[in-house]
C-alpha positions as a Markdown table, in Angstrom:
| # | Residue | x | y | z |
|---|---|---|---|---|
| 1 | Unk | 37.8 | -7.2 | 71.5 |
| 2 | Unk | 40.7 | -5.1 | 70.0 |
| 3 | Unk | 42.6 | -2.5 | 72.0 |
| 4 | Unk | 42.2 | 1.4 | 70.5 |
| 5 | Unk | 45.3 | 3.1 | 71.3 |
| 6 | Unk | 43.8 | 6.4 | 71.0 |
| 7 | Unk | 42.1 | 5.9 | 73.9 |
| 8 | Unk | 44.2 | 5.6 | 77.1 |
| 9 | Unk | 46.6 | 7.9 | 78.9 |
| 10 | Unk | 50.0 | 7.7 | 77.4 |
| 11 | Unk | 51.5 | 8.6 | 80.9 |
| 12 | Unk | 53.6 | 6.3 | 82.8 |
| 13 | Unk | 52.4 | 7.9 | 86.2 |
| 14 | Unk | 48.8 | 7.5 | 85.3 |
| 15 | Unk | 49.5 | 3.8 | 83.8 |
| 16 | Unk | 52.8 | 2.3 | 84.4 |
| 17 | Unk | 52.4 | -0.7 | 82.8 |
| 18 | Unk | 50.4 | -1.7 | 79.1 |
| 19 | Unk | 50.2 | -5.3 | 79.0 |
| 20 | Unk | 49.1 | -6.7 | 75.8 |
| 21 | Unk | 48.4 | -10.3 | 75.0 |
| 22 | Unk | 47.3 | -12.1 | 71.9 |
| 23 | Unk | 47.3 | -14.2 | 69.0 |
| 24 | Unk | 46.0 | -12.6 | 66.4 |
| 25 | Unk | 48.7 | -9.6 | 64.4 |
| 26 | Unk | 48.5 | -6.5 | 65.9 |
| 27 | Unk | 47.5 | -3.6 | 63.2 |
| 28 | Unk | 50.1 | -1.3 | 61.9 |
| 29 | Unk | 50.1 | 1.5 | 64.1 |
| 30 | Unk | 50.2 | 4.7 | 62.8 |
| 31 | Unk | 52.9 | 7.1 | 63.0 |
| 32 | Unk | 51.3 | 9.6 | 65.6 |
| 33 | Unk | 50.7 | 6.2 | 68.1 |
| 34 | Unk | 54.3 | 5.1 | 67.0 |
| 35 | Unk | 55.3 | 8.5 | 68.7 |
| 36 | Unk | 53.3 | 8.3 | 71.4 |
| 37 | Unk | 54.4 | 4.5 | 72.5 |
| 38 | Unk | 58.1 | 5.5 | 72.2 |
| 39 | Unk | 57.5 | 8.6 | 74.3 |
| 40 | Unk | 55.8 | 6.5 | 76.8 |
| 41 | Unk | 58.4 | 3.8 | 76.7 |
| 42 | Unk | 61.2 | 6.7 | 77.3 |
| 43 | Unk | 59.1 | 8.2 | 79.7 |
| 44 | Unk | 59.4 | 5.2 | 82.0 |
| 45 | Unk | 56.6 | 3.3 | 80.7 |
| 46 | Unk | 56.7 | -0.4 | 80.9 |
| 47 | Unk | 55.3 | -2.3 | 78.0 |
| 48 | Unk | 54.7 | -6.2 | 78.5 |
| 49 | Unk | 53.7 | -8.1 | 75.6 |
| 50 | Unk | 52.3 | -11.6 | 75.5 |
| 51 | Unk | 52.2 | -14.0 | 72.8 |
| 52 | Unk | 48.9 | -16.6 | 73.3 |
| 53 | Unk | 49.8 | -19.7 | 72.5 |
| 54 | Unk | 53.7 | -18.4 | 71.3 |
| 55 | Unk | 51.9 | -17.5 | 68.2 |
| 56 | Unk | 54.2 | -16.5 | 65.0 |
| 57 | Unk | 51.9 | -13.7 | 63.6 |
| 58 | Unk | 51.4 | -11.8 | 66.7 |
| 59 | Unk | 55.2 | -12.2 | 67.2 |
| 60 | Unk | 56.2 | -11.0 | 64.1 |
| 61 | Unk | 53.5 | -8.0 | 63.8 |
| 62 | Unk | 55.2 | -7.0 | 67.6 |
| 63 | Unk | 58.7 | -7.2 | 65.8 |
| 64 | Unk | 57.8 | -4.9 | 63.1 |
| 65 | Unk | 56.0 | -2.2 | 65.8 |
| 66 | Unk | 59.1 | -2.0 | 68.1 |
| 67 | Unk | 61.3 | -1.8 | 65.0 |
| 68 | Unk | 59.6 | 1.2 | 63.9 |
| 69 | Unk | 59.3 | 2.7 | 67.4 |
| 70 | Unk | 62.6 | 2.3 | 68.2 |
| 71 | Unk | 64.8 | 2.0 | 64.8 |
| 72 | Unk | 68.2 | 1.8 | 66.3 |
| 73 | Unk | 67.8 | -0.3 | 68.8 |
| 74 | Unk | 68.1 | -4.4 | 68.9 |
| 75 | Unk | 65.2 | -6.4 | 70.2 |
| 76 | Unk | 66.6 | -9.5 | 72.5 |
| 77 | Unk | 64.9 | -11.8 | 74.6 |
| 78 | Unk | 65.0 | -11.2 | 78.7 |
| 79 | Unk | 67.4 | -14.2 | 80.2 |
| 80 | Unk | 65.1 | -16.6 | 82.2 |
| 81 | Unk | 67.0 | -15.6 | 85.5 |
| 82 | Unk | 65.1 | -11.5 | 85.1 |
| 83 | Unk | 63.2 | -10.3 | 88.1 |
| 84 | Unk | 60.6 | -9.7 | 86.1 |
| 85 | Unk | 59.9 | -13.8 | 86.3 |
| 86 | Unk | 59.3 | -13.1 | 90.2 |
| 87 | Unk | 57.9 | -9.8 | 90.7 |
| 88 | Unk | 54.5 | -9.4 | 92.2 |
């Protein structure tokens, strides 16, 4: 079952954290949930994303989606040491 980002609150207080797993390429979002994700995002919004399996489409479709939402920035993988690794 596919996610439809239309659907949920775009508010970090209401949901602090979207975590998104898969394997199969995410769609090409369109511009209006572009906004929305980035607004979220800077906003306070944590975004987790999950690769079943450490599959290459899903990985690549993510690539392309943060590179549109944010442009200027530089994706880069968290070091294995992150608290994220041990946070409850």
């Amino acid at each position: 079952m596919g996610t439809d980002f239309s659907k949920f609150s775009y508010d970090p207080t209401e949901l602090p954290i979207i975590y998104l797993t898969g394997w199969k390429p995410l769609p090409e979002f369109d511009d209006a949930t572009i906004a929305k994700i980035r607004q979220y995002l800077m906003d306070g919004g944590t975004w987790i994303v999950h690769s079943s399996c450490g599959r290459p489409e899903f990985n690549d479709s993510f690539r392309r989606e943060i590179q549109r939402i944010f442009p200027d920035r530089e994706l880069l993988p968290i070091p294995g040491d992150h608290r994220i690794y041990s946070s409850f």
